[in-house]
C-alpha positions in Angstrom: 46.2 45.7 109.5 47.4 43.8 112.9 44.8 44.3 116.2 45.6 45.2 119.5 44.2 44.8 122.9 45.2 46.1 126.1 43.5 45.4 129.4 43.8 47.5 133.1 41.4 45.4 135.1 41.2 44.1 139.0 41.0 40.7 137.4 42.7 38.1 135.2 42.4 40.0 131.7 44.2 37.1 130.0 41.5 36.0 128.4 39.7 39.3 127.7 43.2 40.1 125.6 42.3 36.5 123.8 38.5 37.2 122.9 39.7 40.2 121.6 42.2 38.7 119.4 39.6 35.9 118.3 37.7 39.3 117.2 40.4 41.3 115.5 42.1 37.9 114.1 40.9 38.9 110.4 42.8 42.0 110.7 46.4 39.8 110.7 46.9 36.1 111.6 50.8 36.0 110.4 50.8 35.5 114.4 50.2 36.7 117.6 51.1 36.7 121.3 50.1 38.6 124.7 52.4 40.2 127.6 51.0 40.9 130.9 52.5 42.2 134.2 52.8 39.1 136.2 55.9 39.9 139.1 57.5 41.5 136.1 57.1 41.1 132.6 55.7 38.1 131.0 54.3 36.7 127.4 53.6 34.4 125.5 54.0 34.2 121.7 52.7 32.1 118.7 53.0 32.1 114.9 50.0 29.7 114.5 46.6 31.1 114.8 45.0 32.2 118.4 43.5 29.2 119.1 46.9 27.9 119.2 48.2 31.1 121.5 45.0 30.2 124.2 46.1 26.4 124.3 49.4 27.4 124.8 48.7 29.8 127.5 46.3 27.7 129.1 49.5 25.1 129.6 51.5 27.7 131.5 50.2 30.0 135.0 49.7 32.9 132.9 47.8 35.1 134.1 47.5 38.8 135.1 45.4 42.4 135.6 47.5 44.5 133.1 48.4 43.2 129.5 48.5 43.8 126.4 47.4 41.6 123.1 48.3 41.7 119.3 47.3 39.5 116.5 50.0 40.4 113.2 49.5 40.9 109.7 53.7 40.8 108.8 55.2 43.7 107.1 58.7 44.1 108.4 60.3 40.7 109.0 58.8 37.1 108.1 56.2 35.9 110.1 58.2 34.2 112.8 58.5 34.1 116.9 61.4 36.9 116.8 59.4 39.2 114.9 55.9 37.9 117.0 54.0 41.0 119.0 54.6 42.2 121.8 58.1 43.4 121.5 60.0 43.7 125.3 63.1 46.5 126.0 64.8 45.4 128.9 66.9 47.3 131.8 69.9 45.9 133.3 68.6 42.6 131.8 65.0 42.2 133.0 62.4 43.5 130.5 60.6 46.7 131.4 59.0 48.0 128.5 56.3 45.9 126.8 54.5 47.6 122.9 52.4 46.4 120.6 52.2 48.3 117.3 49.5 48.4 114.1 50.9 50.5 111.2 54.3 51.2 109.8 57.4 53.4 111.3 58.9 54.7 108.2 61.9 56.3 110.1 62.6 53.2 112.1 65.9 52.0 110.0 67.5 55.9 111.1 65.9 55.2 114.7 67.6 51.7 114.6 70.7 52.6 113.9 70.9 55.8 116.7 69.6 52.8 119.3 72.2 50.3 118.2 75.0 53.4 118.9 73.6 53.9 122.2 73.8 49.7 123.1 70.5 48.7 122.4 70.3 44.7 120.9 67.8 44.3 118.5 66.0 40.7 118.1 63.7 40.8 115.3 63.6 42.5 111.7 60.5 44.7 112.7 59.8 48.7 112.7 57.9 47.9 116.0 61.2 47.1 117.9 62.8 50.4 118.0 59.9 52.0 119.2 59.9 49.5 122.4 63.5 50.8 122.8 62.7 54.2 122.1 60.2 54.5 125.1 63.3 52.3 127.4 65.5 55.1 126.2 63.4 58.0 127.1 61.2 56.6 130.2 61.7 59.1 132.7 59.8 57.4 135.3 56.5 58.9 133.8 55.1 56.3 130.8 52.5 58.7 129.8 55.3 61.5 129.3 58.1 59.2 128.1 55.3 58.1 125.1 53.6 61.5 124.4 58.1 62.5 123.8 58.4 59.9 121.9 55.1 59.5 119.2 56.7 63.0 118.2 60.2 60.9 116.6 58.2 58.4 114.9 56.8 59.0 111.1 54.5 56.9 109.7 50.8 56.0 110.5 50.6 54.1 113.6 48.6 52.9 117.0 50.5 51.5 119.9 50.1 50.3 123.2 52.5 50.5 126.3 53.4 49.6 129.5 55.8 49.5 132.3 57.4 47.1 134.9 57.6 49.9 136.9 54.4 51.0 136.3 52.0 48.6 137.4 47.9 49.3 136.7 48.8 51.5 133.8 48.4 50.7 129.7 49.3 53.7 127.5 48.2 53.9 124.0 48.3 56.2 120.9 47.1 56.5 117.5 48.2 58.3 114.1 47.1 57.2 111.1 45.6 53.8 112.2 42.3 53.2 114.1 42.5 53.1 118.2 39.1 52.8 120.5 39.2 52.9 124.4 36.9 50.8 126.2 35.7 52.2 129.9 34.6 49.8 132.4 33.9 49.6 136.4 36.9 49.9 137.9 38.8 48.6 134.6 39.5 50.0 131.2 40.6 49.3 128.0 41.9 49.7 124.7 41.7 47.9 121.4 42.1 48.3 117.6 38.2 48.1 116.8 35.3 48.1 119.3 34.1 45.1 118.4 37.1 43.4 120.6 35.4 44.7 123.2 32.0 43.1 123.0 30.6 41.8 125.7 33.6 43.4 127.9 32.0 47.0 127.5 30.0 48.9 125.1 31.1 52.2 126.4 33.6 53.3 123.7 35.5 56.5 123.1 36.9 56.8 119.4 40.4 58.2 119.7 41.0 60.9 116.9 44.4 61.5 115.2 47.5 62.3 117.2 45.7 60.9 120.6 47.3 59.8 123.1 45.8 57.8 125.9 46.7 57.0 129.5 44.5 53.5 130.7 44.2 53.3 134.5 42.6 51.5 136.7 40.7 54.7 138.1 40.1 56.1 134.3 41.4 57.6 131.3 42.8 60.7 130.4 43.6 61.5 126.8 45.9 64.3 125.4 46.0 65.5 121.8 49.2 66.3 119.7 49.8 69.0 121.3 49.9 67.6 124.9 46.9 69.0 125.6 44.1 67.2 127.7 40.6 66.9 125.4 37.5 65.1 126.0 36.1 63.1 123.9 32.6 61.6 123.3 31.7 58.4 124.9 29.6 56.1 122.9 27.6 53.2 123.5 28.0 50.4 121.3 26.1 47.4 121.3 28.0 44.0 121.3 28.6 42.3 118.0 27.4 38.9 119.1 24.5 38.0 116.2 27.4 39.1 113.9 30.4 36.3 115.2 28.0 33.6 115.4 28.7 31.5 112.3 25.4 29.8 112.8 24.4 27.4 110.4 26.9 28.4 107.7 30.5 27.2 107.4 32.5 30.0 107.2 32.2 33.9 107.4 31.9 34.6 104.5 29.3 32.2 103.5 27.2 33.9 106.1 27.8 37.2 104.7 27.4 36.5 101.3 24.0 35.1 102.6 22.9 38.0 104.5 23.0 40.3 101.7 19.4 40.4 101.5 19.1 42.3 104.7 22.2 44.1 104.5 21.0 45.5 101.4 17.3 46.2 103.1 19.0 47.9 105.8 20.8 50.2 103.7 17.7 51.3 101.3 15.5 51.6 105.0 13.4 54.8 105.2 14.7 56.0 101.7 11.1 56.7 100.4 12.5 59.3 97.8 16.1 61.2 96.3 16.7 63.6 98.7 20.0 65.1 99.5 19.4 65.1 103.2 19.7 61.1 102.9 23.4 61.9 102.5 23.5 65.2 105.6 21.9 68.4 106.5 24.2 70.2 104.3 23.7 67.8 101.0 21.6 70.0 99.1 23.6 73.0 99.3 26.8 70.9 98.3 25.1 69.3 95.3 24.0 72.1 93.9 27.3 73.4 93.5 29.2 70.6 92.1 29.5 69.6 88.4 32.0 67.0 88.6 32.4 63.5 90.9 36.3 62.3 92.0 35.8 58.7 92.9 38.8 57.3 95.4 38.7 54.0 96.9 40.8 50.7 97.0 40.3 46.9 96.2 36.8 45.8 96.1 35.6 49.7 96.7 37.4 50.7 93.9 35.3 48.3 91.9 32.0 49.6 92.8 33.3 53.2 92.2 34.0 52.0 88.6 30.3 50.7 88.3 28.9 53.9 89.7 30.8 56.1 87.1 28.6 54.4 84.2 25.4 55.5 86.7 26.5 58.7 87.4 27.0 59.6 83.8 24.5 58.2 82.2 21.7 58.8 84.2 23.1 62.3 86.5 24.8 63.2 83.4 28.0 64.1 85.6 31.3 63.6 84.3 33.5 61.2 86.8 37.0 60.3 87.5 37.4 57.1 89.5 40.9 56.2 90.7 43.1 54.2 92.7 43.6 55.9 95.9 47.3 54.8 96.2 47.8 56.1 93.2 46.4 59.8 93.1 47.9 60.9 95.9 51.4 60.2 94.6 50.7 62.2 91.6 49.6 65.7 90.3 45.5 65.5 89.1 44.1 68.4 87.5 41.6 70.0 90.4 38.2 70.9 89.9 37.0 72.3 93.0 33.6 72.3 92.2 34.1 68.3 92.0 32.4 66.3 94.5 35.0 64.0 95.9 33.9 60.5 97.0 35.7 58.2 99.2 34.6 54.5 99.5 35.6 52.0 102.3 33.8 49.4 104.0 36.0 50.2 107.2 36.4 54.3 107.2 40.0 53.7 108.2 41.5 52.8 104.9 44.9 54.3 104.6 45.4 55.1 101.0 41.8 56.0 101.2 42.3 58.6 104.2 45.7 60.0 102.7 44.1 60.3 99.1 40.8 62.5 100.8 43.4 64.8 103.0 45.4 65.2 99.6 42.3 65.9 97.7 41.6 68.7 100.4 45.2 70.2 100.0 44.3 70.3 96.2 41.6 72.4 96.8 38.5 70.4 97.2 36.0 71.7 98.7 33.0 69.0 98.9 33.4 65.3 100.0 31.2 62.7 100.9 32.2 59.3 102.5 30.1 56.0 101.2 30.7 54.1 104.9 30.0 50.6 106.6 31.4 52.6 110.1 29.9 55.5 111.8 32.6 56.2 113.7 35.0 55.9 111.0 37.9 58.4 110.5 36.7 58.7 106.9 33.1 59.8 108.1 34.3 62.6 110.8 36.8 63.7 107.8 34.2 64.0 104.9 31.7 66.9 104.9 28.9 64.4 103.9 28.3 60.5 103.9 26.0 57.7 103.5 26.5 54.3 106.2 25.8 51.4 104.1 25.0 49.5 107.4 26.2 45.7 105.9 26.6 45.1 109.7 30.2 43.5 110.8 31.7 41.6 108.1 34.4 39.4 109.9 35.9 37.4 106.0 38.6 39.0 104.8 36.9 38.9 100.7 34.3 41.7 100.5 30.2 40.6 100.1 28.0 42.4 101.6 29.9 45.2 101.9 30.2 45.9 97.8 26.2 45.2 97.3 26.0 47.9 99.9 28.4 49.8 98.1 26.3 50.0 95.2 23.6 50.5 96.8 24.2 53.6 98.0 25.9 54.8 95.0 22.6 54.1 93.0 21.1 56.4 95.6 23.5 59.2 95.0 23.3 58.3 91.3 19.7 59.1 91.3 19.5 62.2 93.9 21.9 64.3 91.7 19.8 63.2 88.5 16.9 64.5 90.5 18.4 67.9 91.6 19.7 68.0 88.0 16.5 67.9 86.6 17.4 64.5 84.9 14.6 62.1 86.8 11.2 62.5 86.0 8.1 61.3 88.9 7.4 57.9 87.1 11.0 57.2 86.4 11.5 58.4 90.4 9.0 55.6 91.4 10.2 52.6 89.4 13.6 53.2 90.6 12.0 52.9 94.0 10.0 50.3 93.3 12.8 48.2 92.0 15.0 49.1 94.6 12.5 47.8 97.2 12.3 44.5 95.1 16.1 44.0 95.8 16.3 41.9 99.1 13.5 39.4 97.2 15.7 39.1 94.0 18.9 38.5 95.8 17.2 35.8 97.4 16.3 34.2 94.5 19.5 34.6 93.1 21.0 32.8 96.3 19.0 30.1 95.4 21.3 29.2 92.3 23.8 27.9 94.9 23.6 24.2 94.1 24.1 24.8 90.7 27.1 27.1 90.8 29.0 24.0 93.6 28.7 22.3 90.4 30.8 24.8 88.6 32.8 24.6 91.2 33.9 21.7 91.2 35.5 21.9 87.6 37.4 25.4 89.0 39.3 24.0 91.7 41.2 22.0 89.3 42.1 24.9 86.8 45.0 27.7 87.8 43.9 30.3 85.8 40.5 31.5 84.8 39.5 34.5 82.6 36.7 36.9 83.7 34.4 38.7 80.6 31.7 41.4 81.3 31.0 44.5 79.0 29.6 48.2 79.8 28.3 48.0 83.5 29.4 44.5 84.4 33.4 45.1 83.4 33.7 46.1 87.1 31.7 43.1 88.4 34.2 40.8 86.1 37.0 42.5 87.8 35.1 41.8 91.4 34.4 38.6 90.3 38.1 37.8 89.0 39.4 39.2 92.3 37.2 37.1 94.8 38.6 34.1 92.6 42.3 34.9 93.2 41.5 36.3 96.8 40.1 33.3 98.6 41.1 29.9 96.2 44.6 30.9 94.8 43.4 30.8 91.2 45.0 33.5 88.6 42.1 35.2 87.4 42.0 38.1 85.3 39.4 40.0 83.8 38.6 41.7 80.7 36.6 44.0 79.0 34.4 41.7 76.3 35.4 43.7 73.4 39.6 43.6 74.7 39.4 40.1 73.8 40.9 40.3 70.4 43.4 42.7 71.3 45.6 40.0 73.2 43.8 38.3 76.1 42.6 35.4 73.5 46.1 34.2 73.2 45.8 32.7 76.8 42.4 30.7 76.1 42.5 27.3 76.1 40.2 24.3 77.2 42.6 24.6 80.6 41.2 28.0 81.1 38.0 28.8 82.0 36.4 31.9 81.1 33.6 33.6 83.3 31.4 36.1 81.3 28.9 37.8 82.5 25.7 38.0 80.2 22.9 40.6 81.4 20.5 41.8 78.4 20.9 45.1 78.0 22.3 46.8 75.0 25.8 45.4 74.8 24.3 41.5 74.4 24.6 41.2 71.0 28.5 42.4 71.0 28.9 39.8 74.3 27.8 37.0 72.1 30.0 37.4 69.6 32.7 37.5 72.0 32.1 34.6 73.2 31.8 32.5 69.5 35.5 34.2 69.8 36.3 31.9 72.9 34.4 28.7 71.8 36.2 29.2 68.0 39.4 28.9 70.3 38.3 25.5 72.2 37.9 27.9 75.9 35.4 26.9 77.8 32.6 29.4 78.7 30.5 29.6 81.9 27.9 31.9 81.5 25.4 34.3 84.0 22.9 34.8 81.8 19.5 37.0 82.2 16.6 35.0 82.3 15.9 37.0 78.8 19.5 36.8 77.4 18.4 33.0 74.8 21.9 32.2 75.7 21.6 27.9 75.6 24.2 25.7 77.3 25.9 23.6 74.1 29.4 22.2 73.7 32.0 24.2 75.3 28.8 26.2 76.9 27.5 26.5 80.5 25.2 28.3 81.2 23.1 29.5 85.1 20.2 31.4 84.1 19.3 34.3 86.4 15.9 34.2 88.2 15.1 37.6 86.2 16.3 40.6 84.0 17.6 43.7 86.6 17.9 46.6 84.1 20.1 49.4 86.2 20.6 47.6 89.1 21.9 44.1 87.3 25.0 44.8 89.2 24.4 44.0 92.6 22.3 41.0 91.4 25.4 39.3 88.9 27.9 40.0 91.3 26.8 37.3 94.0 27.2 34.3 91.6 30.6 35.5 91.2 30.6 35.5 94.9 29.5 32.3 95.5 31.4 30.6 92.6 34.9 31.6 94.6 33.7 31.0 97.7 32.7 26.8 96.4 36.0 26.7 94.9 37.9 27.5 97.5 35.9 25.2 99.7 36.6 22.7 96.7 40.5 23.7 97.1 40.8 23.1 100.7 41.9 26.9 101.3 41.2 28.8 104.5 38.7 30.7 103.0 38.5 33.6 105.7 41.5 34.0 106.1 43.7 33.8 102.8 47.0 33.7 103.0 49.2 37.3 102.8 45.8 39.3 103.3 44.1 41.0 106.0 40.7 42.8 106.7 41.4 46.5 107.3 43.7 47.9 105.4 45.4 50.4 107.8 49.3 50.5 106.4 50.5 51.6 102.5 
């Protein structure tokens, strides 16, 4: 979580360091603030949104050519001004050394207490203090030095960015464990938590890679590794975001992304005109011919679509698969298959459960791993030995969209290429998978089209605090997607069930005050779904039904039913998830909530 700018420029980069945090604002909005070098040390700090930070800025002659920015997702201390980014040491009373911090200092409390000995007054509750005081402690006159000493003492996953009183013209940042870029310009340079801070700025962007650390000048950069050493690394262009920040017609983010899932999805299925392994890299085949197994890790809404994809990859590749939590397997001891294909899911790359889980996995032994990616230039991409980008484009609200569709679309691929090599996918079932895969961007559309029914559903929602969630077989994940959006974006406890787990205690909390979501495709479990939903109408709950067109599932007393455009065999997933989608995005509206930015939650996910 939490995004960071920093600006050395021959101009007034105050409100560079402000777009940027307008960009990086869904990574952390507990507050934010900016520092620049202005005849010393100056900042300015809010713990209302940016908009509020620029107005208050704007009030004051704030201005400089070297500063830093940071927008905060809280995790050590409340969200307050104290605890507010950036954090200032001082020298003989005047501040000297500015810091701005993403991640977590798990040592910080013994690093506290050894600054507090030595005189140092700490004014907020955060980790991110002591490392300001750390650099004041060790500054030798050499910032670049002084930070390369003192990245070594601190444990944890981290970026940071630095700089000096003394050292005019000069920004210093580092990154372990959380995601860093560097920005080059003419005669100005930068660094920020994601590139897309940067748009319009530069599109020249270097990726920093773990244990980096970077020195920002006017003149250049120069980046050293871990061990001190200087490295190059690549410099790539990357086109400015702007299409993707425009809202447009739509009121909110995620309205817009839930709406461009047609062409996110077409993007992702473009060019695949078969199952071949090389859609996933040059080394696929070889690496799918020697697995027998599939480890699914991911988080949140990933961990979702990994669940869905283990019902493909079984039944149709005929592999057996282990999806988990990522935060949970590598805290424990799995049983290692080495011949097990390891997938990692993230719609970022920089996940940190996510990124800890794969290097764990590797220490266990395994020896294949593929990455299902929205970001190129992810961490998890350059870490896995294959991957698939589900390009879903930039997707600025915090609740996943178009970045699960993609998801599954991409796992479907897989699903099907291993069925292929397997000898599991015959030529005419090959060609109706494509064929209905090409037919996706035109069904979601028609499913989009249900939107004025489902604000009527709505409607009824935002009044209810609690809601149940019902799918069976293939669509349990989606109910667990769904159920999440719900309690994500509008406040609303939402749970979600298995169908058939009704009986077995969930009934007892149904009531005509609780309404219960169920999602109806017609495949082989209908039958079963039906009669647990007489379960819920015998009990006075109130269903509200996705139904197949096919499903003869008719609205009646306690009954609501939307009726999907058509039946989606296989790939019913990705088509009965965006109801879901849209029914928590209208009920949050309904509710008044910010629906982009929900309370307690961030975008990227880059601390435990």
């Amino acid at each position: 979580m939490c995004g960071i700018v920093g600006a050395v420029a021959q101009r007034d980069i105050v409100p560079i360091l402000l777009e940027g945090l307008k960009r990086l604002e869904y990574r952390g909005y507990d507050s934010c603030g900016v520092a620049v070098h202005q005849q010393g040390l100056k900042r300015s700090r809010s713990v209302s949104r940016v908009a509020e930070l620029e107005a208050q800025v704007a009030s004051t002659q704030f201005t400089g050519q070297t500063g830093i920015a940071h927008t905060r997702w809280a995790t050590h201390g409340v969200p307050a001004t104290n605890n507010a980014h950036p954090h200032f040491s001082s020298k003989d009373g005047k501040p000297r050394i500015a810091v701005v911090h993403n991640g977590i200092i798990e040592n910080f409390e013994e690093i506290r207490a050894e600054l507090k000995q030595r005189g140092y007054v700490f004014e907020s509750q955060t980790d991110t203090e002591v490392i300001a005081h750390l650099v004041n402690d060790m500054y030798d006159g050499d910032l670049l030095r002084t930070v390369q000493k003192a990245v070594k003492r601190l444990h944890g996953a981290f970026a940071i960015a630095v700089f000096c009183d003394d050292e005019p013209n000069h920004v210093v940042g580092a990154r372990l464990g959380c995601p860093l870029v560097v920005g080059l310009g003419n005669g100005e340079n930068f660094v920020a938590s994601d590139a897309m801070a940067l748009a319009g700025t530069t599109d020249q962007i270097i990726y920093l890679e773990e244990g980096d650390v970077v020195d920002v000048r006017l003149d250049g950069i120069a980046i050293t590794d871990g061990n001190d050493q200087t490295v190059q690394r690549q410099v790539q262009t990357v086109h400015a975001y702007s299409g993707a920040i425009d809202l447009g017609p739509y009121r909110h983010y995620m309205q817009k992304e839930i709406f461009e899932q047609p062409r996110a999805i077409g993007d992702t299925l473009e060019g695949v005109l078969g199952f071949a392994p090389e859609l996933f890299g040059k080394s696929a085949g070889e690496v799918f011919g020697q697995i027998d197994a599939i480890q699914i890790l991911a988080c949140g809404t990933s961990y979702y679509s990994g669940m869905t994809a283990k019902y493909w990859l079984e039944s149709i590749a005929g592999l057996p698969t282990n999806v988990e939590i990522a935060s949970e397997y590598r805290y424990r001891e799995p049983a290692v298959n080495p011949n097990a294909l390891v997938v990692v899911i993230s719609q970022s790359g920089e996940t940190a459960d996510t990124m800890a889980a794969l290097k764990y996995a590797k220490e266990l032994g395994h020896r294949h791993s593929l990455a299902i990616c929205n970001v190129g230039t992810s961490a998890m991409v350059r870490e896995t030995t294959l991957s698939y980008l589900t390009r879903a484009g930039v997707e600025i609200g915090v609740a996943s969209t178009k970045a699960f569709t993609t998801q599954l679309a991409a796992l479907f691929l897989l699903t099907l290429t291993l069925a292929k090599l397997r000898g599991r996918l015959s030529a005419a079932n090959e060609a109706a998978h494509l064929k209905n895969l090409r037919h996706l961007p035109a069904a979601l559309q028609s499913v989009l089209a249900l939107e004025p029914q489902i604000i009527g559903w709505a409607d009824a929602f935002a009044r209810k605090e609690n809601a149940l969630f019902l799918g069976r077989g293939l669509h349990y994940p989606i109910a667990l997607e769904g159920a999440l959006k719900l309690k994500e974006i509008s406040y609303i406890h939402a749970e979600a069930y298995p169908a058939g787990e009704l009986k077995h205690g969930p009934l007892a909390l149904v009531t005509e005050e609780m309404p219960v979501v169920t999602v109806a495709p017609n495949d082989a479990l209908i039958e079963k779904l039906k009669s647990n939903m007489q379960e819920v109408r015998a009990r006075g709950g109130q269903l509200y039904v996705f139904a197949d067109a096919d499903s003869r599932i008719a609205s009646g007393d306690g009954l609501h039913v939307i009726r999907m455009p058509e039946h989606y065999g296989l790939l019913s997933p990705i088509l009965h998830v965006v109801p879901l989608q849209l029914l928590s995005y209208h009920t949050a509206c309904a509710r008044g909530t910010d629906v982009d930015k929900p309370r307690n939650l961030a975008k990227s996910v880059t601390v435990e």
